[in-house]
C-alpha positions, 0 to 999 in steps of 0.5 A: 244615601248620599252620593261618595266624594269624589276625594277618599278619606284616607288621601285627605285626612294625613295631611289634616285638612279636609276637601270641602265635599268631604265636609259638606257630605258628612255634615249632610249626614249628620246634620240633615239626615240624623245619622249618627257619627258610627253612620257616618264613618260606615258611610265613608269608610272611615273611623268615629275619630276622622268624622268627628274631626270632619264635622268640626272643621266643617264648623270652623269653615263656615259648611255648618252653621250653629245658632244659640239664641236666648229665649224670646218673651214669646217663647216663654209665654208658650211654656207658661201656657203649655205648664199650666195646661199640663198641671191643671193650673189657671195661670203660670207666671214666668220670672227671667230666666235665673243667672247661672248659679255659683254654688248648688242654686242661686241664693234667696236674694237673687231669686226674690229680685227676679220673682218679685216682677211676676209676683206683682204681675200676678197679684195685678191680674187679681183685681184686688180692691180696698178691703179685699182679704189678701193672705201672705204665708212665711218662708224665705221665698215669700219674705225674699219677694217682699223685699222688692217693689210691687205694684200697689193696691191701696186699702187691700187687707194684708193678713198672715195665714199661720202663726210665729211670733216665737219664730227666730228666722224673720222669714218666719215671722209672719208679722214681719212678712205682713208688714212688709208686703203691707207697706209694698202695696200700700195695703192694711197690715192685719198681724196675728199675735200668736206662736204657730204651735202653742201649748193645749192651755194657751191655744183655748186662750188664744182661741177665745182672744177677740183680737186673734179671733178677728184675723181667724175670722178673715182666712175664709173671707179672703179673695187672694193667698200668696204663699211659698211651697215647702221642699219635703220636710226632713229633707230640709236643713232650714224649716220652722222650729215648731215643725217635729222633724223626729216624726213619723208620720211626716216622712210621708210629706212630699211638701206643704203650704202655710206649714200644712203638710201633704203626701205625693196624692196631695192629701194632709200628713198629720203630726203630733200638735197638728190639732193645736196648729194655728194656721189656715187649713187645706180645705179653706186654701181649696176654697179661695179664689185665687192661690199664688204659689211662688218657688223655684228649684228642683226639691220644689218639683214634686211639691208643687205638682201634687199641691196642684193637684190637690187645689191648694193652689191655682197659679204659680209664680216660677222660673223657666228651668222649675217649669221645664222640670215640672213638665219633665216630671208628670 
């Protein structure tokens, strides 16, 4: 306990201005010793009120000293590592940190201008050579990112991991969002000509089509997918029209990628047509090398965390705010 100064409380505090012991020994209190503001004004003698006063002046004279810096590059570093860690993930990739929204979260576009340079970090450390296989799923992350620049690997095969020709939001078309991140790259566009959740009919149809057959055929050979993670699906005011949103089933659904759906544990969540579904399954997502999930906000929490744990994905591409949140949260 630290010694009393030598001026009372109550002969300093009327006139509004305090002795500088007085100020140093509540400071030290509070600051170096942990002790919280009732301790202290037990300590002197005095009211929660006249400590609180005390610790402020004690700012103001310069007794006290407070640093907000922003985060070194090393700091964030050490937090993509310890994420990865703890999430059981190979790699994390951190953008800048997300300028301080004006509205509930920044806007897609701003999120894409920041993610975009971490993507492309991560589709770098690939490895990608010519005629390698390189899936892109829809959502507006992903079509946001492809708006900016990325690193090039020329000849790479671009391929789309579902179908949605007959989508009318562009950021899930997936031709569109091929396209797109082909001509980012420099890569090879492979487009699927098909809607996501065709009739019986027309799925045997599409089935036996060679030219559909021929992108079918590249989702297992693929060394790379990028791919968004979907907030819990009736939660969301935005999602594909193909998705039965008056289902059941899907009130179990934590999230999904490439618009396959999965609980808390990770495990899929069918739904009516799910059969007829043309997109790649979970069990091949398991299978490729190196899955980059890309999102960002706290309605992404708990899908990433149990996509992780399921191994749909094996990196991921977020902010600091997401990935201190994630840690938060396991």
């Amino acid at each position: 306990m630290p010694s009393s100064p030598d001026t009372p409380v109550s002969s300093t505090a009327e006139s509004g201005h305090f002795a500088p012991s007085l100020l140093y020994a509540a400071a030290k209190m509070y600051y170096d010793e942990d002790a919280t503001q009732a301790e202290v004004a037990t300590k002197l003698g005095t009211s929660r009120a006249t400590v609180s006063r005390l610790l402020s002046q004690a700012r103001r004279e310069g007794i006290v000293r407070i640093e907000v810096r922003a985060p070194r590059a090393d700091d964030h570093d050490d937090l993509a590592v310890t994420l990865a860690e703890a999430i059981g993930l190979q790699r994390v990739y951190l953008s800048a940190p997300l300028p301080a929204p004006t509205t509930a979260k920044p806007t897609v576009e701003v999120m894409g201008s920041y993610l975009a340079p971490a993507v492309s970090r991560a589709l770098s450390h690939v490895g990608l050579v010519p005629g390698d296989v390189l899936l892109v799923s829809s959502g507006r992350t992903v079509y946001e990112v492809a708006q900016f620049d990325l690193d090039r690997i020329p000849g790479v095969l671009v391929v789309p991991t579902v179908g949605g020709n007959d989508q009318p939001e562009e950021w899930y078309q997936t031709n569109e969002i091929t396209r797109l991140i082909s001509n980012k790259l420099g890569g090879r566009p492979n487009y699927l000509f098909a809607p996501a959740l065709p009739g019986p009919d027309l799925y045997n149809t599409l089935h036996a089509d060679p030219s559909i057959q021929r992108v079918l055929d590249l989702w297992p050979r693929a060394r790379c997918t990028l791919m968004g993670v979907g907030a819990p699906p009736l939660l969301r005011d935005d999602i594909p029209q193909f998705v039965p949103t008056t289902s059941t089933s899907l009130r179990e659904a934590v999230g999904d990628v490439c618009s396959r759906f999965y609980n808390r544990a990770g495990e899929p969540v069918d739904f009516p047509g799910r059969d007829r579904l043309i997109a790649v399954e979970l069990a091949v997502l398991q299978q490729i090398p190196v899955g980059i999930a890309v999102a960002v906000g706290t309605e992404k929490v708990a899908p990433i965390l149990a996509g992780a744990k399921a191994g749909y994905f094996n990196q991921l591409v977020t902010d600091p705010a997401t990935a201190l949140q994630l840690l938060g949260s396991r």
